[in-house]
C-alpha positions in Angstrom: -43.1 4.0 37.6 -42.3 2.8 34.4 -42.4 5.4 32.0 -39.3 7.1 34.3 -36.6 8.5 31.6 -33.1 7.9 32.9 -30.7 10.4 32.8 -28.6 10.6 29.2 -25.7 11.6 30.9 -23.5 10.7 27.5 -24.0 14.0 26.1 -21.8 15.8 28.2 -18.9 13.5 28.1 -15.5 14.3 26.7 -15.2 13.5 22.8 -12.0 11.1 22.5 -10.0 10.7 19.4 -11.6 10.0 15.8 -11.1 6.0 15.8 -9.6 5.6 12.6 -8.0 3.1 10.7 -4.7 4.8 11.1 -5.5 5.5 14.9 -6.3 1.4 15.4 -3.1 0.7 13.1 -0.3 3.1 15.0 -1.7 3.0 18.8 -0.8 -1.3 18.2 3.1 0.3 19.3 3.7 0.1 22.6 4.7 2.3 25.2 8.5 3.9 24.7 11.0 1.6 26.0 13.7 3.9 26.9 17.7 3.4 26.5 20.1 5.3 27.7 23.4 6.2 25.6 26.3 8.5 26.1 25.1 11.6 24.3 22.6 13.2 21.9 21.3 10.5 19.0 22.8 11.7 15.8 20.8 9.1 13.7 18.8 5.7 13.7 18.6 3.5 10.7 16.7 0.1 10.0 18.4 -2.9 8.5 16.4 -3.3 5.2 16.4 -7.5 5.9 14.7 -9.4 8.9 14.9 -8.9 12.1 15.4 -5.5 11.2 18.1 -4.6 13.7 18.1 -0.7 13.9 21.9 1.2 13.7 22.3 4.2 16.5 24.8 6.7 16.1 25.8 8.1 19.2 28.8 9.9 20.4 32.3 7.6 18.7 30.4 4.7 18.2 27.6 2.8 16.3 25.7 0.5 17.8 23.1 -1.9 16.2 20.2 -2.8 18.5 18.2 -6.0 18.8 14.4 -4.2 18.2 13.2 -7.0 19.8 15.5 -7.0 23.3 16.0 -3.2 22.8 19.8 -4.9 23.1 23.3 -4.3 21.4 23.9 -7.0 19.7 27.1 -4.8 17.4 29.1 -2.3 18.5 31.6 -0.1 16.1 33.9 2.1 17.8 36.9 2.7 15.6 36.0 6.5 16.1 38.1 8.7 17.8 36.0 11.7 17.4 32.1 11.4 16.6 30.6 9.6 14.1 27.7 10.7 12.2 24.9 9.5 9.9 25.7 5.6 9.8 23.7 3.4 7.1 23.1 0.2 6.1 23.6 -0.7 2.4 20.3 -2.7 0.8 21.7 -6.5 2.0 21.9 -5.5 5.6 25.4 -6.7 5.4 27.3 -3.4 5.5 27.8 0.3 7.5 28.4 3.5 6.0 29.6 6.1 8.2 31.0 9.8 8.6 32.5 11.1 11.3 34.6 14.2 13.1 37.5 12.7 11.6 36.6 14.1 7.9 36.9 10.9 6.7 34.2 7.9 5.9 34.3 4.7 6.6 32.6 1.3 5.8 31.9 -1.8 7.8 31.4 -5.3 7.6 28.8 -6.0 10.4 29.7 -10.1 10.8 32.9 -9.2 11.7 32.7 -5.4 13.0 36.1 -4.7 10.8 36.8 -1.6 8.9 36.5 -2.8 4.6 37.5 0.8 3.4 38.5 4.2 4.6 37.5 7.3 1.7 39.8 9.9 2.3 39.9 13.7 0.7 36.9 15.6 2.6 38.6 18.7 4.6 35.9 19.1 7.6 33.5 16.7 9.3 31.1 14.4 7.3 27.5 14.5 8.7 25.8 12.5 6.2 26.2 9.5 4.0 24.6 7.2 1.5 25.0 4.4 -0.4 24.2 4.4 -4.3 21.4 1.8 -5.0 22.4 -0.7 -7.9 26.6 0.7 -8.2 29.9 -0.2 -5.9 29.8 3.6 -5.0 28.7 5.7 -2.0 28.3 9.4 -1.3 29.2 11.8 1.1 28.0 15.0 1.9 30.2 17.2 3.9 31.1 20.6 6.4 33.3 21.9 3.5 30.1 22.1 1.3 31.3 19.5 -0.6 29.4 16.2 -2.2 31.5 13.5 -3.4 30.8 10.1 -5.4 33.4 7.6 -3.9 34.2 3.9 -5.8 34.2 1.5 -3.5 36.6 -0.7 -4.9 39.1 1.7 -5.1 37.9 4.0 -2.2 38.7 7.1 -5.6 36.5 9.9 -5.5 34.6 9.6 -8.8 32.8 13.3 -9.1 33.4 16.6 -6.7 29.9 18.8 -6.3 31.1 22.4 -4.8 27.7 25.3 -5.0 26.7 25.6 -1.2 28.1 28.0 0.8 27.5 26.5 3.8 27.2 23.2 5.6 25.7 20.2 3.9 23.9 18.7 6.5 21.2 16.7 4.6 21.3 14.6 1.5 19.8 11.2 -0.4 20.4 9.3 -3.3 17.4 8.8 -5.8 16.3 4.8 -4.9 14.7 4.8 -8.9 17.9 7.0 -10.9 21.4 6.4 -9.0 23.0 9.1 -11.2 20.6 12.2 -9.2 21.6 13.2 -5.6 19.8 16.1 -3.6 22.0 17.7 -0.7 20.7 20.4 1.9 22.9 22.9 3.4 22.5 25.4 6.4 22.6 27.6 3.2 18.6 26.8 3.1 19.3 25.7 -0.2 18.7 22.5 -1.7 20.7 21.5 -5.1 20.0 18.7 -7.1 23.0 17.1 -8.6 23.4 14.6 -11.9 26.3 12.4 -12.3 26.6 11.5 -15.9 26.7 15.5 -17.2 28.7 15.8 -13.6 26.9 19.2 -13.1 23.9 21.3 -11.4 20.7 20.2 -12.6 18.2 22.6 -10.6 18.5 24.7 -7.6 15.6 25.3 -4.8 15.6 27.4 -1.9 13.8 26.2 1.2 14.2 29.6 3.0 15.2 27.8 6.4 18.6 25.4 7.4 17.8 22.2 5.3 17.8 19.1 8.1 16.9 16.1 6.3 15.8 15.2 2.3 13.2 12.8 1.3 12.4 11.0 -2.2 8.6 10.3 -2.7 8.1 6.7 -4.2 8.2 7.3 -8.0 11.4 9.9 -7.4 9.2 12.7 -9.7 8.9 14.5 -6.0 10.9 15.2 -3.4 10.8 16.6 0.7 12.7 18.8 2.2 12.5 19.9 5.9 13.8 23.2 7.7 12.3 25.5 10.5 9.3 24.5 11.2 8.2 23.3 7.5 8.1 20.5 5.0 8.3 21.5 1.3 7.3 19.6 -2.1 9.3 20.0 -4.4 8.3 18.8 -8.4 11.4 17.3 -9.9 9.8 16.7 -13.1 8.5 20.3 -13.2 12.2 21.7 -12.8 11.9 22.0 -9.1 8.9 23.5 -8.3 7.2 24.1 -4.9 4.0 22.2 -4.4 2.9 22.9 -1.4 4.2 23.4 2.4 3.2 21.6 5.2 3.5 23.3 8.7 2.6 20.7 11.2 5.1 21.5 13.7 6.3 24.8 16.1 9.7 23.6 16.7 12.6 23.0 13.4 11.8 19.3 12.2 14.8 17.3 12.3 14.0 14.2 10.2 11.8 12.6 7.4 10.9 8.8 6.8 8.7 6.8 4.9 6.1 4.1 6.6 3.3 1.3 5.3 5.5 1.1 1.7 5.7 4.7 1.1 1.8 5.2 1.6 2.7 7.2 5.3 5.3 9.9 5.8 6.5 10.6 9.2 8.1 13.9 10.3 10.1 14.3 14.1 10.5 17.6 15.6 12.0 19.3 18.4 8.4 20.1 19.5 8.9 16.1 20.8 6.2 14.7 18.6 6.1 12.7 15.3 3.5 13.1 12.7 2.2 10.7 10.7 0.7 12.1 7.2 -1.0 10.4 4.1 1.0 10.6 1.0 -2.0 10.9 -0.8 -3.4 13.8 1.0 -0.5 15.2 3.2 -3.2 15.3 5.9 -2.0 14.1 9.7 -3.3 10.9 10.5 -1.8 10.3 13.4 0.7 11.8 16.1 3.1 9.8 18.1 4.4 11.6 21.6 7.7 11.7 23.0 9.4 12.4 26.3 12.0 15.2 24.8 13.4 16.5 21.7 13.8 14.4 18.8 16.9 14.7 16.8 16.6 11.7 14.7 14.0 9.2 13.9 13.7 5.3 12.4 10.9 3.9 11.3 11.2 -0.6 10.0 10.1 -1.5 7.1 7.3 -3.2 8.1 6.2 -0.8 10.8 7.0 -3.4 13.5 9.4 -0.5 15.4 9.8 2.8 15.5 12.9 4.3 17.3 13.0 7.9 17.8 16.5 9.3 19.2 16.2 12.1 21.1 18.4 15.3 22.1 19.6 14.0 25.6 20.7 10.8 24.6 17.8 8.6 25.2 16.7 6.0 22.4 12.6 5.9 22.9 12.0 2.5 21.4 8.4 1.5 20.0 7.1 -1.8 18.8 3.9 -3.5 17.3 4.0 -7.0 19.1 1.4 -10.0 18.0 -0.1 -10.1 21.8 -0.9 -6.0 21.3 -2.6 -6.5 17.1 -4.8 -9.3 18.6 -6.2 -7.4 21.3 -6.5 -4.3 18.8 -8.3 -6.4 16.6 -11.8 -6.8 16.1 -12.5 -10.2 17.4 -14.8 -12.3 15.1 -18.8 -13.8 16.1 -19.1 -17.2 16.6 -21.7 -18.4 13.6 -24.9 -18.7 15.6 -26.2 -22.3 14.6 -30.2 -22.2 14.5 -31.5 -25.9 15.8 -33.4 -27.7 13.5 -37.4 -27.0 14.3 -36.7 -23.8 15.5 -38.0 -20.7 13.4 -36.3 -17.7 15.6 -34.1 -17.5 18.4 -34.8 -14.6 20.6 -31.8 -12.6 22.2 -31.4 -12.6 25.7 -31.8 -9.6 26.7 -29.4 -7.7 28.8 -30.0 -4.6 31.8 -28.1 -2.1 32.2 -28.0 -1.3 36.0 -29.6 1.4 37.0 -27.8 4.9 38.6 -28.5 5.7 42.2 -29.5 9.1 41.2 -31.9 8.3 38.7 -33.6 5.8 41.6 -33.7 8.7 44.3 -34.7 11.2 41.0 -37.3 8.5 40.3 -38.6 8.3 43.9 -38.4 12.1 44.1 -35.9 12.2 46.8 -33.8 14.8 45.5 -31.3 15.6 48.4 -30.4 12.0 48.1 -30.0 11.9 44.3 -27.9 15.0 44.6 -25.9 13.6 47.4 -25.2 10.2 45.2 -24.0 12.9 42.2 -21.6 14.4 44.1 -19.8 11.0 45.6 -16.2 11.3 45.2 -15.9 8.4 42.1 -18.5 10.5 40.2 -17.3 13.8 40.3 -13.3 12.6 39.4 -14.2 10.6 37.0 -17.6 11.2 35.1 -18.2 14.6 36.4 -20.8 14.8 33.3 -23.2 12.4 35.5 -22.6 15.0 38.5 -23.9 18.3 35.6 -26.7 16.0 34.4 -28.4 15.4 37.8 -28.2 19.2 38.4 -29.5 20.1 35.3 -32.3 17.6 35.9 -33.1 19.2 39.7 -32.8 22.8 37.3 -35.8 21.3 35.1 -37.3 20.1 37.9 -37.0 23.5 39.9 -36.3 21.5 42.5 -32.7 22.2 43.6 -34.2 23.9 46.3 -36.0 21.2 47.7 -32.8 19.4 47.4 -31.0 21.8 49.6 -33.5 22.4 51.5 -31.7 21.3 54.9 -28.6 23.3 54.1 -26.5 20.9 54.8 -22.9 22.1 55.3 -21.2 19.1 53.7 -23.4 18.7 50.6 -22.5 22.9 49.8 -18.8 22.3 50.4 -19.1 19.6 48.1 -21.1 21.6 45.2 -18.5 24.7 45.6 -16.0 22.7 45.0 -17.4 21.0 42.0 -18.5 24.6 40.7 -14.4 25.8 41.2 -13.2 23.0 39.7 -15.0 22.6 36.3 -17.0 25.5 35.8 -14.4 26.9 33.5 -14.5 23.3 31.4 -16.2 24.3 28.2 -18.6 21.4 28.2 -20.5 22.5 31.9 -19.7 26.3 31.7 -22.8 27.5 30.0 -25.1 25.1 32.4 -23.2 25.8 35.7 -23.2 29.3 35.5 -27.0 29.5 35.4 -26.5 26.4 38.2 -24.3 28.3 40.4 -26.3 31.7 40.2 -29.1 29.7 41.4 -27.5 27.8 44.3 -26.2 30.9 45.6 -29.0 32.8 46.0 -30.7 29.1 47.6 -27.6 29.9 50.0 -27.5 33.2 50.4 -29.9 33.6 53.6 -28.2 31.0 55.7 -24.4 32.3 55.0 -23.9 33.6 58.5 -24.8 29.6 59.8 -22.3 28.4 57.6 -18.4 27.1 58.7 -15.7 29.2 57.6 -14.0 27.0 55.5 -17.4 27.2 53.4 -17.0 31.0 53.1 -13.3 30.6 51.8 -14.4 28.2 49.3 -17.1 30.9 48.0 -14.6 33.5 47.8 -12.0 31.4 45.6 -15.2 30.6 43.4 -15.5 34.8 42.8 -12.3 34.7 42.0 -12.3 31.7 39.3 -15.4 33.6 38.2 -13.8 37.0 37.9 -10.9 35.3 36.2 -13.4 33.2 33.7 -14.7 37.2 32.9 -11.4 38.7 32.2 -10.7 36.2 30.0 -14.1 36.1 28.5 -13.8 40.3 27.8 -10.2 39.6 26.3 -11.5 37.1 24.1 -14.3 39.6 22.8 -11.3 42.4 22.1 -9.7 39.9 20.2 -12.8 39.2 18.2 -13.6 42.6 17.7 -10.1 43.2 16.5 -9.8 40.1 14.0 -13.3 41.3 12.5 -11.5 44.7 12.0 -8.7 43.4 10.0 -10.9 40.7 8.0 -13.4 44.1 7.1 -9.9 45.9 6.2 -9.1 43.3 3.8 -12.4 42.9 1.8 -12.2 47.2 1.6 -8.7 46.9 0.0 -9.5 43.6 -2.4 -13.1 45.9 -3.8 -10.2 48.9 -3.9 -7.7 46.8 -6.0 -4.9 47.7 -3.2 -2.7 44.6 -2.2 -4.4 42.7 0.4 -3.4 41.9 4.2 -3.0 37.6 4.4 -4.0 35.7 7.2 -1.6 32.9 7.6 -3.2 30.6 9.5 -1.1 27.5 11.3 -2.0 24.9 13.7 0.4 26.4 16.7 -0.7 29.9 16.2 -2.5 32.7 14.2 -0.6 35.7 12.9 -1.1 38.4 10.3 1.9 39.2 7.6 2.5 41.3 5.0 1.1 38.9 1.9 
């Protein structure tokens, strides 16, 4: 017969990822390449020149991997306690670190040996920074203290005191060397200048601060805490922007990507996102294996190495072999021979289903029975709701179980338990199901036992599927409550109740 109509067994299939640009561009890294170290990563940072070795600070070390090998090649342990927050200076060729010991200390990578030692903090020293363009660095420290150190001299040039708790975050502007921002567990941020040597502005992030971030251009700046990112306006005397709320767990770093076009944010919630500066909308999400206490990112997005809580270093990287295969590979020219006024494509078949030749012949036990084959119904079980829904159209399930046989109703009961609950089939296999039992229902007492224990766990997926279903519709009935509640008080001028909505979860506060 050759007007049969296959089977368009497409529209129930699972909808995968948008394929974007940004999806193509980040899914190029491969799988996490895991490396032990002794204790929970404190901080990763890239070498600004080729090959990009990455610096890990871990327990009284730093170590400065090969991104290629995923191999020490470096190894600075004149620690006695921990060290914290090591950096490399803009020429790759130095380390800045802080440590335990309340003191900081600098590095010559060539030769591992200790160039200075800045002395004068009076608790530990989490974080560190070199000042771009000037022999001086900056500390920011447990005794909610920031210094400016020369290096030359290893003299502390300028004292910052205003938190009241730990400083546990801080940068130095990349464009204007004389403006530092430090975080504190205070939840304020403070914004420093070092030629009047005082306060410029003061912003409150309402959570811990955990990590500071210039935008490119320095007019705004990041700061993350709890489960938020804030933008903060420099040039508008420190004003909040905006809040992003990506994450349900505190976010423990920032970084910039793709020359400050991508911002990416790591969480204890064990993802990273990936946002577009232009939009601050997530682009992309990378997934890791636990908590992520710090994160580096190369600065040509050929690694990223996230460090996570129990001392594992998750190690990503775009290789050529994976951006060839992810790229779209080009047509061959397709030379017309002289004398020729069309080429005709050769045309190609798709092979046809074994259902749709039994539904075509009209042998419906045997297209049902090729449906429910074991490869189908794991891994296209779409193809499996599209023949039944054809046999519905057809009223002709009947016919197709017409013999009753045992084996082909252990297999539909199963199919019904297992995905009758998925939210593409449930609407067509309830209808399905109400029908096959009452196909069934005269022939129970013939039936094996197993067969009647398999019915009895699909009432009870069903009764569960309605509990839910009647929970669901209290829910509804209670949100349309609260959203009628809130257009009464806006027409009566009384202070409104906010819905705050957030990807993890919806609540209701006080506005």
């Amino acid at each position: 017969m050759t007007n049969f109509k296959r089977l368009n067994t497409k529209i129930y299939e699972k909808k995968g990822p948008d394929v974007t640009p940004d999806f193509i561009y980040w899914k190029q890294l491969s799988p996490p390449v895991l490396v032990k170290e002794f204790g929970p990563i404190d901080y990763i940072d890239f070498s600004p020149k080729e090959p990009h070795y990455f610096a890990v600070t871990c327990s009284v070390r730093v170590q400065i991997y090969n991104p290629i090998t995923k191999l020490v090649t470096k190894n600075l342990s004149r620690f006695r306690e921990n060290a914290y927050g090591a950096v490399f200076r803009s020429d790759g060729s130095l380390i800045l670190a802080g440590g335990e010991e309340k003191n900081v200390k600098l590095f010559d990578i060539s030769t591992k040996s200790m160039l200075r030692l800045f002395k004068g903090h009076s608790a530990p020293v989490h974080r560190v920074a070199f000042v771009h363009k000037e022999p001086q660095i900056v500390s920011f420290s447990d005794d909610k203290s920031v210094r400016v150190w020369d290096i030359a001299t290893e003299n502390t040039l300028h004292t910052f005191e205003g938190h009241s708790d730990y400083i546990r975050a801080g940068i130095v502007s990349p464009d204007m060397p004389n403006i530092i921002l430090s975080g504190g567990y205070d939840s304020i941020v403070k914004m420093w200048d070092t030629r009047t040597d005082k306060e410029v502005m003061t912003m409150d992030h309402k959570s811990p601060v955990e990590s500071l971030l210039f935008m490119p251009g320095g007019g705004m700046f990041l700061s993350a805490g709890g489960t938020d990112i804030k933008i903060w306006d420099a040039l508008a005397g420190g004003k909040l922007r905006g809040a992003l709320a990506q994450h349900h767990k505190t976010v423990t770093c920032l970084k910039l990507a793709s020359g400050g076009k991508r911002l990416l944010s790591s969480s204890l919630d064990r993802h990273v996102k990936i946002f577009d500066v232009g939009t601050f909308k997530v682009v992309h999400t990378l997934d890791f294996p636990n908590a992520i206490l710090s994160l580096g990112v190369a600065p040509d997005d050929s690694t990223v190495a996230a460090g996570l809580v129990d001392g594992v270093i998750a190690v990503q990287r775009r290789t050529e072999e994976l951006q060839n295969k992810s790229a779209p590979k080009k047509q061959a020219r397709q030379e017309i021979p002289t004398g020729v006024d069309e080429i005709i494509p050769q045309l190609t078949y798709e092979k046809e289903a074994k259902f749709d030749h039994f539904l075509r012949k009209f042998e419906y036990s045997k297209a049902l029975s090729a449906a429910l084959m074991a490869y189908i119904v794991n891994k296209h079980p779409e193809r499996t709701v599209a023949v039944l829904r054809e046999l519905q159209k057809r009223k002709a399930l009947a016919k197709a179980l017409k013999e009753k046989d045992p084996k082909m109703i252990r297999q539909l009961t199963r199919f019904f338990i297992r995905y009758i609950t998925d939210l593409r089939f449930t609407r067509f296999l309830i209808e399905i199901t109400d029908e096959f039992l009452d196909i069934i229902s005269d022939s129970l007492d013939g039936l094996p036992g197993d067969i009647g224990l398999l019915l009895v766990q699909l009432h009870e997926v069903l009764k569960r599927e309605e509990q839910l279903a009647n929970e669901l519709t209290m829910v509804q009935g209670m949100m349309q409550t609260l959203l009628a509640a809130q257009i009464t008080a806006e027409t009566d001028n009384i202070t409104p109740l906010k819905l705050i909505d957030r990807p993890t979860n919806k609540a209701i506060a006080a506005k």
